[in-house]
C-alpha positions as CSV (number, residue, x, y, z in Angstrom):
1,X,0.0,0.0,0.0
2,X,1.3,3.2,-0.8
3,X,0.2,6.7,1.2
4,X,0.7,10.3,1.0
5,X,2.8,11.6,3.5
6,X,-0.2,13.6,5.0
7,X,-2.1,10.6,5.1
8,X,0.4,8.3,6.5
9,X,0.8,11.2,9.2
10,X,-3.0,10.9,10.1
11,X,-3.5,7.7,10.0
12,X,0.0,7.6,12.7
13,X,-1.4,10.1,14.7
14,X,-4.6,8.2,15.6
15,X,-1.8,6.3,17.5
16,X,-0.8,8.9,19.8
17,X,-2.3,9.8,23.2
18,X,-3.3,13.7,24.4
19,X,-0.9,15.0,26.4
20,X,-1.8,14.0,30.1
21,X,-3.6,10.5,29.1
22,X,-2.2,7.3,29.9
23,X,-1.8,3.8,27.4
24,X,-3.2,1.0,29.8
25,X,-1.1,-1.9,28.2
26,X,-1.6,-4.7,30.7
27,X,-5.4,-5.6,30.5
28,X,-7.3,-9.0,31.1
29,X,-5.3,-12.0,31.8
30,X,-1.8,-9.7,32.9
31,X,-4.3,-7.8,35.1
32,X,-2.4,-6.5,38.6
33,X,-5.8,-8.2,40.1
34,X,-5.6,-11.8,39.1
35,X,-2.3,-11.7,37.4
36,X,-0.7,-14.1,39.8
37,X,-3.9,-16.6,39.4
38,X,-4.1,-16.5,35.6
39,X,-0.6,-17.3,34.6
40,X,-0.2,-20.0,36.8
41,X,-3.8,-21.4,35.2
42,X,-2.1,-20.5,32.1
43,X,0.7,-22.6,32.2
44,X,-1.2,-25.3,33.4
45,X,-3.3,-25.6,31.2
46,X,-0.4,-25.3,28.6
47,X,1.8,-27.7,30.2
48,X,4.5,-25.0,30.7
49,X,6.8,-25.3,33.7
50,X,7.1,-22.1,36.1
51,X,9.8,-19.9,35.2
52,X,12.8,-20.8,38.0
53,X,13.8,-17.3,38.7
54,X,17.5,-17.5,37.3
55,X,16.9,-14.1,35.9
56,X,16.4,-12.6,39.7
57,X,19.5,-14.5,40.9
58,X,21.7,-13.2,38.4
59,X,21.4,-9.1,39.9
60,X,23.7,-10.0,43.1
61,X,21.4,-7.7,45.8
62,X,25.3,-6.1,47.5
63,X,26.0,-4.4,44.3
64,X,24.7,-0.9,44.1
65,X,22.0,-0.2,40.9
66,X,24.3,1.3,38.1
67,X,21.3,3.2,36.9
68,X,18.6,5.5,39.4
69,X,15.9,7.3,38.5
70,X,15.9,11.1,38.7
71,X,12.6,11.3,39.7
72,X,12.3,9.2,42.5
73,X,16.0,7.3,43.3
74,X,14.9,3.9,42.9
75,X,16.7,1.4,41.2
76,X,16.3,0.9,37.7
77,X,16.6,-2.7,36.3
78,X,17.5,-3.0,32.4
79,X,15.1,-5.2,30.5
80,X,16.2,-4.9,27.3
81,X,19.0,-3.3,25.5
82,X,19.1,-2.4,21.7
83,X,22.1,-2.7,19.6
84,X,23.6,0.7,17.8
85,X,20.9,1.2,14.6
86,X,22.4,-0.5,11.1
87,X,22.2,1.6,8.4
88,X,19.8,0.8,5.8
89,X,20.8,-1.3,2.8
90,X,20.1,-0.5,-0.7
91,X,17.3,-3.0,-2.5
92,X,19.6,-5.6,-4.1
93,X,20.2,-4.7,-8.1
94,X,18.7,-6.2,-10.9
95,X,19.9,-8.0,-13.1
96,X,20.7,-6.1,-16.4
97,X,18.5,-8.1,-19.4
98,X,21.1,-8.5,-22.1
């Protein structure tokens, strides 16, 4: 599909929030309420072990937290980190018909 660049931008912007609303992103079965409860339904009925927690035990609790908020001075924990952003290729070339 192609789009104008003021209709991509519209059709983008339906994405985005007012300033002072919030995204809810953890609804139904990851829930704060029943969170707990589900997942562990969930993996039984999947026949999924529970995680072990070697994730938790990997953060040795003497060490002080490389990163703090400077909001609020709690630790931060890193979840995810992204590698440095590749340049974009070319499309590959066509072969010239002789």
């Amino acid at each position: 599909m192609t789009l104008s660049a003021v209709e991509f931008m519209c059709r983008f912007l339906l994405h985005v929030l007012p300033r002072g609303l919030h995204r809810i992103r953890h609804y139904g079965l990851l829930a704060n309420a029943g969170r707990k409860k589900n997942l562990v339904l969930a993996r039984d009925l999947l026949h999924v072990p529970a995680p072990t927690g070697a994730a938790e035990e990997a953060i040795p609790a003497s060490a002080p937290p490389t990163f703090v908020c400077r909001h609020c001075g709690a630790a931060m924990i890193i979840i995810e980190t992204f590698a440095r952003v590749q340049h974009t290729r070319t499309p590959p070339l066509q072969p010239q018909a002789p």
